[in-house]
Structure formats: C-alpha cells, structure tokens
N, C-alpha and C positions, 0 to 999 in steps of 0.2 A: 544169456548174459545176466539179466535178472535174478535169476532163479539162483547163479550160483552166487552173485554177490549175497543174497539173502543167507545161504549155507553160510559163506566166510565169517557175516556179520554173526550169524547164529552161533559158529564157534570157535569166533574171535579170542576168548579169555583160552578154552585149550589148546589152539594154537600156538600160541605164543609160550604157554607154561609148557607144551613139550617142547616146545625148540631149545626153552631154557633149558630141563631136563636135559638135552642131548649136550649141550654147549655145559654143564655139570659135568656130566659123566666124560667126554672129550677131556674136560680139561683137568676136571684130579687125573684121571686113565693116563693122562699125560706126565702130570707131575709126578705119579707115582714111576713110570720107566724111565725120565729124566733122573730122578733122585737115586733112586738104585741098580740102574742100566747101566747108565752113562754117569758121567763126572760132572756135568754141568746140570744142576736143577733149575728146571724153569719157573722165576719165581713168579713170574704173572700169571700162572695157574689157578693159583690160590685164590687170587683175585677176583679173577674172570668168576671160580666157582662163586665166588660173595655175590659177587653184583647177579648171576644169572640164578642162585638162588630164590634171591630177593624178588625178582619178577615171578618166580613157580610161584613164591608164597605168595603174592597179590593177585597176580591173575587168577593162580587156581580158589583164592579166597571169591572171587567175582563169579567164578565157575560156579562154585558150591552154593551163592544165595539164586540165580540161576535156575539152578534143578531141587531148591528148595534141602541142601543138605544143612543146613545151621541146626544145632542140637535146641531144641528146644524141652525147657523142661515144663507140664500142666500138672501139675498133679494139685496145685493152691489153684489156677484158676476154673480147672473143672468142677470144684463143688462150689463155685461164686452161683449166683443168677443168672441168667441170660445177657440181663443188661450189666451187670459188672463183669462179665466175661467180655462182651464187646464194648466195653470201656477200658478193660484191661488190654484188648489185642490194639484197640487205639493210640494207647498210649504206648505199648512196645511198638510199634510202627512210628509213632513221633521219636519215639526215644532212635530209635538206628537210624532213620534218617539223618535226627539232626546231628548224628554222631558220624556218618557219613560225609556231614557236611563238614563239621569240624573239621575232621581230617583230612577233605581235599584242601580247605583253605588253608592248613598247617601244612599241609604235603606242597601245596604250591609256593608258600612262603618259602619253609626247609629248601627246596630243589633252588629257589633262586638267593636265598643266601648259601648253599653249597657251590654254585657254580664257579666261584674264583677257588674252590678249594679242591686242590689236586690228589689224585691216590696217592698213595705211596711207591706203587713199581708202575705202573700205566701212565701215570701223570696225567689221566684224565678226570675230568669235572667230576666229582660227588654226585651229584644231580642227575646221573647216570644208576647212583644204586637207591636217590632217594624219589627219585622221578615218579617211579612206580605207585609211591604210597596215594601221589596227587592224582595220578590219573586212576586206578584202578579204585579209588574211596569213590572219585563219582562214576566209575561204571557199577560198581556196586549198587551206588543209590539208584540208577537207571534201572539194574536189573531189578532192585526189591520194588520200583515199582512197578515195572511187567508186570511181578510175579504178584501182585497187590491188584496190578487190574486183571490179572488170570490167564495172559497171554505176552508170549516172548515172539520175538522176532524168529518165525520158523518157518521152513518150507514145510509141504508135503510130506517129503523125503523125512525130514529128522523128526517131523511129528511120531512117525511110524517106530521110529526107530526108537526114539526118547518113552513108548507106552510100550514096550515090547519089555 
C-alpha cells in the first residue's frame, strides 16, 4: 500500500497532464464529428479542450523542474569563479522560488476572485481553468526543492527506471 502511494505521489504531475491530454483530444475528436458529421456542434468542446489544456501546461511544467528539464543557459556563469558561480546558482534558486511563490499567491487570489465568474457554455466557475496556476506554482516550488536537496519522492521501482 505504501509502496504504491509513494509511485502515485512520485507521478502525480504526469498523471493528471495525461488525463488532460485524453479529455483534449476526446473532446476536439468530438467537436470535430459533431461539427461536420452531424448538424448539431457541441459547443462545450472547445471549452473542456481550454480548461484541460491549461492543466497539461501546469502539471506537465511541475513534471519538467522534477526530472530537471528547465533549459538552462551557462555559458556567462561558467567562466565566473567558483565563488560567483555558487552565488550566481543562489541567486537563481532564490530568484524561481520566490517567483513560484508569487505565483501561487496570485494563482490563489486569481481562482478565488474567478469563482463567481461563469464560462460561457459550461456555466462553470473560472477557477476550474485558473486553479491550476495556484496549485501546480507551489508543486513546482516543492519539486525545485527536492530537486535542490537531490532527492524526489521515489520508490525503488521509478528510481530504476528514471536512470535508465
């Protein structure tokens, strides 16, 4: 039981971005044979793909600092010193956190002044496609710091598979 909550929690962020993925492609796949199949286009299609995009891109942005895919560019601080190289990786480290931080507390403002505002074909809350920013900015910050103290929430199992 253990074992597999640790897998879930380990990958949590792609979970969820491929569910989006499928609930994406379901629902253009959808719109597209309502629209030139049949007579009636389903207009919550289009919708559904906004809001379930919106989740790929934040989850899978949590994914990506995670397994350490953020582009980084060194080329200025690899001819620094030693000691302004590890003042400069400090300071990018402070710099994304607290930009992380920004963001959930903007993302959780944004979602709770979205909530009385309705889509347009769903009639549901905003805070359904703005949700995502608050919650996936501080899984981010959780990941980057894992990945900061060098170690993610991993079984056995995905260790093997994440060096492979």
């Amino acid at each position: 039981m253990h074992r597999g909550l640790a897998t879930l929690a380990d990958r949590f962020e792609e979970l969820v971005a491929a569910a989006a993925m499928v609930v994406i492609i379901a629902s253009v796949g959808w719109g597209v044979i309502t629209r030139y199949v049949t007579a009636q286009p389903a207009a919550w299609a289009s919708e559904i793909a906004t809001l379930a995009f919106a989740w790929v891109i934040y989850f899978g942005g949590a994914a990506c600092i995670k397994y350490r895919l953020l582009p980084s560019i060194e080329i200025l601080t690899d001819r620094l010193p030693p000691a302004l190289q590890r003042a400069a990786r400090w300071f990018n480290h402070c710099l994304l956190l607290g930009f992380f931080a920004f963001m959930t507390w903007f993302g959780v403002r944004f979602a709770i002044d979205t909530w009385s505002s309705p889509s347009p074909v769903l009639r549901m809350p905003q805070t359904f496609l703005y949700g995502p920013v608050a919650f996936c900015s501080a899984l981010m910050a959780i990941r980057y710091l894992q990945v900061m103290a060098g170690r993610r929430w991993e079984t056995d199992e995905t260790r093997e598979t994440h060096a492979g």
